[in-house]
Every structure is written in structure tokens, then in C-alpha cells.
Backbone as CSV, one residue per row, in Angstrom:
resi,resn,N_x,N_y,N_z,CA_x,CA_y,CA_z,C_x,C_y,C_z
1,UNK,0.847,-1.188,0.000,0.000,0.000,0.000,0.888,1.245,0.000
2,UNK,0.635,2.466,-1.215,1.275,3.030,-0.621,1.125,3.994,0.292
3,UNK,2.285,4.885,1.008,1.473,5.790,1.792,1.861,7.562,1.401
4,UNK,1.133,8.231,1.429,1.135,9.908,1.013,1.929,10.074,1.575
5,UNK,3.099,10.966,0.879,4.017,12.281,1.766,3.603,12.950,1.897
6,UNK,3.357,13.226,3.177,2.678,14.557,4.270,3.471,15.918,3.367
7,UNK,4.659,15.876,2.508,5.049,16.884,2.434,5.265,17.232,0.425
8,UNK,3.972,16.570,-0.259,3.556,16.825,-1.407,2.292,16.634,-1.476
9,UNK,2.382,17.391,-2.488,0.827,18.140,-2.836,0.392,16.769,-3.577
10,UNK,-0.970,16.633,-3.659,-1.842,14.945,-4.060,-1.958,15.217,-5.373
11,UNK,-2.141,16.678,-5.918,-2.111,16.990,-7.625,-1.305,18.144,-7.720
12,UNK,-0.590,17.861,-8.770,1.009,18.427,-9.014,0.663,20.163,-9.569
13,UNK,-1.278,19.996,-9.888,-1.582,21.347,-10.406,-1.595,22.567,-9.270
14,UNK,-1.765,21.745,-7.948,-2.253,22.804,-7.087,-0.491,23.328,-6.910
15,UNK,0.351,22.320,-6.622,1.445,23.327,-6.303,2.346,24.245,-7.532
16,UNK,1.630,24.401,-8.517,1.771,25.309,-9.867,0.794,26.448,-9.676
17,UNK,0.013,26.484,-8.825,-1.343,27.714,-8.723,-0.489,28.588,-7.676
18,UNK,-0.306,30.040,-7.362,-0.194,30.717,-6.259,-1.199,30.515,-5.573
19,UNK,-1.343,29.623,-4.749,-2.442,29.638,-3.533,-2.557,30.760,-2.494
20,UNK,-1.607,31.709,-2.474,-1.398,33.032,-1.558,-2.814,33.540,-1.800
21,UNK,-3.284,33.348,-0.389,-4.356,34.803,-0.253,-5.977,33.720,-0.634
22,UNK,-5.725,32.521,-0.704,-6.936,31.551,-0.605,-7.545,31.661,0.342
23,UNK,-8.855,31.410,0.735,-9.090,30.682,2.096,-9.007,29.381,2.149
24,UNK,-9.192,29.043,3.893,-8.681,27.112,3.367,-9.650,26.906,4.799
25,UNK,-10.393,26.004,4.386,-12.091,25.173,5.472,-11.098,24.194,6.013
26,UNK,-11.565,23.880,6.920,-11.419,22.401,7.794,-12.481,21.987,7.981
27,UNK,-12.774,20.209,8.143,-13.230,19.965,7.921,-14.517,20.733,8.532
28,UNK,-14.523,21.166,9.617,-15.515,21.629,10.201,-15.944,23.274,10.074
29,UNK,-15.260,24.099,8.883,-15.648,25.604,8.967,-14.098,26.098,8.431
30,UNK,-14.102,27.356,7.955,-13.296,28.137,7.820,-12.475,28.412,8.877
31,UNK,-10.974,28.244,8.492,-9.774,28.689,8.827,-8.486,29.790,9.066
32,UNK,-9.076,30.398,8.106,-8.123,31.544,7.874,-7.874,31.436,6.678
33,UNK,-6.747,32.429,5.929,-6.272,32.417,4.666,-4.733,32.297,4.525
34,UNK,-4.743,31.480,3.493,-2.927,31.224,2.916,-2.093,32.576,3.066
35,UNK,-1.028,32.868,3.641,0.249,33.941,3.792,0.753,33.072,3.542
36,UNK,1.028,32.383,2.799,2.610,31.511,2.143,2.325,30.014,1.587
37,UNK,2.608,30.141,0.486,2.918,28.814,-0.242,3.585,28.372,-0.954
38,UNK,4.610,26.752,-1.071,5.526,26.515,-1.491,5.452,24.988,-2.513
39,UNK,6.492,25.475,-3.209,6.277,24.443,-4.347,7.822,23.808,-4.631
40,UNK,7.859,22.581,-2.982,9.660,22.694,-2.970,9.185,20.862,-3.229
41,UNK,10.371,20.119,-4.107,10.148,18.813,-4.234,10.220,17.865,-3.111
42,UNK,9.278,17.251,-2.411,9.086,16.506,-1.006,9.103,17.881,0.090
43,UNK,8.760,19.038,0.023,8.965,19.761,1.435,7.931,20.898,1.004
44,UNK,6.799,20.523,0.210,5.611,21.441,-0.221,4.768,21.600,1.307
45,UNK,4.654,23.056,1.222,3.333,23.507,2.676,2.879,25.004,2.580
46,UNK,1.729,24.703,3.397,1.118,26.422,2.984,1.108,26.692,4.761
47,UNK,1.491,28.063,4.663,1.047,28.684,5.809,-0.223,29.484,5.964
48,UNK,-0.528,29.008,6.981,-2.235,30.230,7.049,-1.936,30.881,8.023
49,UNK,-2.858,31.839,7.916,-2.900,33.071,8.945,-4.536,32.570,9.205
50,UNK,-4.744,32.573,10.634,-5.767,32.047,11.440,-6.600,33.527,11.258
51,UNK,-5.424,34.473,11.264,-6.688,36.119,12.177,-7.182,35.985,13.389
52,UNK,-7.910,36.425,13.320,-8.637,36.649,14.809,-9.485,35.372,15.546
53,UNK,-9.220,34.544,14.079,-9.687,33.042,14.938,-9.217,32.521,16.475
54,UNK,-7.854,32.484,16.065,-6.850,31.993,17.066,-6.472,32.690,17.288
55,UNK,-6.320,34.323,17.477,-5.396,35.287,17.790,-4.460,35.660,17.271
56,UNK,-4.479,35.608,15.568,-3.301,35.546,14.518,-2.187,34.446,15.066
57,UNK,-2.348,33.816,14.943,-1.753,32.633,15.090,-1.172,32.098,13.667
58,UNK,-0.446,31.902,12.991,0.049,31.420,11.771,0.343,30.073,11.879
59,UNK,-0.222,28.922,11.066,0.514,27.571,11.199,0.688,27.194,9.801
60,UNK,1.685,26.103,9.843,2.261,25.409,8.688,1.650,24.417,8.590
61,UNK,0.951,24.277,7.223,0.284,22.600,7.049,1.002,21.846,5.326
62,UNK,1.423,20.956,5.962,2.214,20.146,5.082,1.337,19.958,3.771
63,UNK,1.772,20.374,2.623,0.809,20.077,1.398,-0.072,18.686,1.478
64,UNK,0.368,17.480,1.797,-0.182,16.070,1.866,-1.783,16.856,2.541
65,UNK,-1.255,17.703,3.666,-3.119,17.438,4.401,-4.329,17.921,3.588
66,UNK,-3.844,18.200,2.039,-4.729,19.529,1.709,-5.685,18.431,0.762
67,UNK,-6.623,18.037,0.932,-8.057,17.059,0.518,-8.422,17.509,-1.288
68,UNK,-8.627,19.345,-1.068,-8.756,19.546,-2.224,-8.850,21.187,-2.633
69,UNK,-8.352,21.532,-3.623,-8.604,23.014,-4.203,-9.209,23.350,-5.087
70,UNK,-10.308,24.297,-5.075,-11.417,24.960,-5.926,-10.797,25.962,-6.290
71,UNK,-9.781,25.987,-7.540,-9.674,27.675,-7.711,-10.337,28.472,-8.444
72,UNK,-12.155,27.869,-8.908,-12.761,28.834,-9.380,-13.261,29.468,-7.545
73,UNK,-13.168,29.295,-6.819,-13.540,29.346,-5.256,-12.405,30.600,-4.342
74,UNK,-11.085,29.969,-5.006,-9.904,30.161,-4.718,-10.143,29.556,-3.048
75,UNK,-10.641,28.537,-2.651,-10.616,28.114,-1.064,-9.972,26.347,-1.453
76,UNK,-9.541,26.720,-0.395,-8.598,25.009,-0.078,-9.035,24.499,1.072
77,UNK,-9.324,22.800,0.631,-9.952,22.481,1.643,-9.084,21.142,2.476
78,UNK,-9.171,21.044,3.655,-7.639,19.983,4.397,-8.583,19.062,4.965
79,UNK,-7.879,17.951,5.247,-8.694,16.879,5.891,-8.343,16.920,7.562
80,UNK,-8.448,18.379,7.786,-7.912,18.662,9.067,-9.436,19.433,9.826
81,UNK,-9.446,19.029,11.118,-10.258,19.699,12.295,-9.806,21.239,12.607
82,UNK,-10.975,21.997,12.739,-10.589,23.202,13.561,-9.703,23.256,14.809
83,UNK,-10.012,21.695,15.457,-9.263,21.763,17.031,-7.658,21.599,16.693
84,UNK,-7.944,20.360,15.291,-6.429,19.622,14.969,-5.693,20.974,14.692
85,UNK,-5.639,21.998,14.010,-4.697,22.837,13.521,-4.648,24.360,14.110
86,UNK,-5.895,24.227,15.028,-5.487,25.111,16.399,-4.483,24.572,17.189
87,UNK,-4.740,22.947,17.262,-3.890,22.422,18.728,-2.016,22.009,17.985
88,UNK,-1.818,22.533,17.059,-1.143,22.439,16.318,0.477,23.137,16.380
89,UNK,1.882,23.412,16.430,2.863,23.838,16.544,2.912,24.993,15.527
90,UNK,2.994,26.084,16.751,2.944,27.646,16.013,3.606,27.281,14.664
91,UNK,3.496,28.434,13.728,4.365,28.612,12.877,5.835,29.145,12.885
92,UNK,7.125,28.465,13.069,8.473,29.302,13.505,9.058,29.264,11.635
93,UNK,9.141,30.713,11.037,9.563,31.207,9.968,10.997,30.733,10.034
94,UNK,11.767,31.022,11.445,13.567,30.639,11.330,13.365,29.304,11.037
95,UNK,12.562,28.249,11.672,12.879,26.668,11.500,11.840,26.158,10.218
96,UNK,11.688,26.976,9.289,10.634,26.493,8.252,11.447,25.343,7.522
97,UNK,12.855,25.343,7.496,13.603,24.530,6.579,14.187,23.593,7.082
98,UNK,14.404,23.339,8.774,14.995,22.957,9.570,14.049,21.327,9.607
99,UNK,15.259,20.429,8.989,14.475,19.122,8.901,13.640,18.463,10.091
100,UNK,14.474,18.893,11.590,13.591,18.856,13.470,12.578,19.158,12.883
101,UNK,12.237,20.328,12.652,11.090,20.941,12.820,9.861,20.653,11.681
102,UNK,10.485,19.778,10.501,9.445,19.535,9.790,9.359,17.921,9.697
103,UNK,9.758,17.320,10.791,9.850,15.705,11.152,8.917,16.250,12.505
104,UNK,8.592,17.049,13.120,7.496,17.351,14.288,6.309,17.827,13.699
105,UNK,6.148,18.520,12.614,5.301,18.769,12.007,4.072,17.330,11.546
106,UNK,5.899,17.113,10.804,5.047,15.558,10.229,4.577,14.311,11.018
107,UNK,4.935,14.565,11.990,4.555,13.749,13.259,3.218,14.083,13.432
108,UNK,3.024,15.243,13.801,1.853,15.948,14.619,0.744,15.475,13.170
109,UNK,0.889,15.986,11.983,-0.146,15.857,11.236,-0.422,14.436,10.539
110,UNK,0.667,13.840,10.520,1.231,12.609,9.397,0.226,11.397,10.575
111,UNK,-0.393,11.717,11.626,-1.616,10.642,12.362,-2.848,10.957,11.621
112,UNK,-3.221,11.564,11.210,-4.543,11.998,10.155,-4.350,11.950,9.400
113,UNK,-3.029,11.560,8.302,-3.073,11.444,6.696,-3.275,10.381,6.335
């Protein structure tokens, strides 16, 4: 069987789209909107900005979690919970590249993929 990399996109079109400035649902409601997205080979992820959801809170979600994108919509949708990516490891910009920090990532999310 195989299994998804938490850290590529499931269709090779979405990480060719600027997703910047999308909104992105969980499964249960709106999230916030994309401030950053990347189109790196095995290390694809979008950052959202929560807003005032979470208190501007910014998190990193590994391209794998993302279910699906409407870009006549421009909204992205994750196979992630409101609680899952609240209860989730801030976003740290210095350790975005830092393999620790995206082996904790993939930990934390890579139980729901």
C-alpha cells in the first residue's frame, strides 16, 4: 500500500497555482487564509494566517493534508479539524527549513493522513 508524503501536494496542479491569499475550510468551517505557499520537491506547505480566529496565530500545514482546491472558489480544503490545527505547533519562519522541525510537524499531522 502506498502511503502519502505529508510533504507533497496529491495533484502536481495545485502546487503550480499561487495559492497566496486563498481561504482554506477544515473539515468543520473556515480557517483563515494562505500567507505563504511553497512548491519545494518533497517539502511542499502552505502557511495560514488564522486572524482573529486563534489570535493571529500562523501555522504550517504540510501540502499532503490539503483534501482539495477549488480555484474557481480560490478556497482550499484539508482533511484537518478546527481543534487539529489550532492544537497544532505555532508557525516558527527561522525553523521552516529545519528538517527537526518539519519531522514534528510531520509527526503531529502525518496521524490523520
Amino acid at each position: 500500500m502506498a502511503t502519502v508524503d505529508i510533504w507533497t501536494y496529491r495533484e502536481q496542479t495545485w502546487g503550480a497555482t499561487d495559492l497566496t491569499g486563498y481561504s482554506v475550510e477544515a473539515t468543520d468551517g473556515g480557517i483563515g487564509k494562505v500567507d505563504e505557499a511553497t512548491n519545494e520537491v518533497g517539502g511542499s506547505y502552505i502557511v495560514v494566517d488564522t486572524g482573529p480566529w486563534i489570535f493571529g496565530k500562523k501555522v504550517m500545514l504540510p501540502a499532503g493534508v490539503i483534501d482539495r482546491v477549488d480555484a474557481e472558489d480560490e478556497t482550499i480544503y484539508v482533511r484537518l479539524t478546527k481543534d487539529e490545527i489550532k492544537n497544532a505547533p505555532e508557525f516558527d519562519e527561522a525553523r521552516s527549513k529545519d528538517e527537526a522541525y518539519r519531522a514534528e510537524l510531520g509527526g503531529y499531522y502525518g496521524r490523520g493522513a
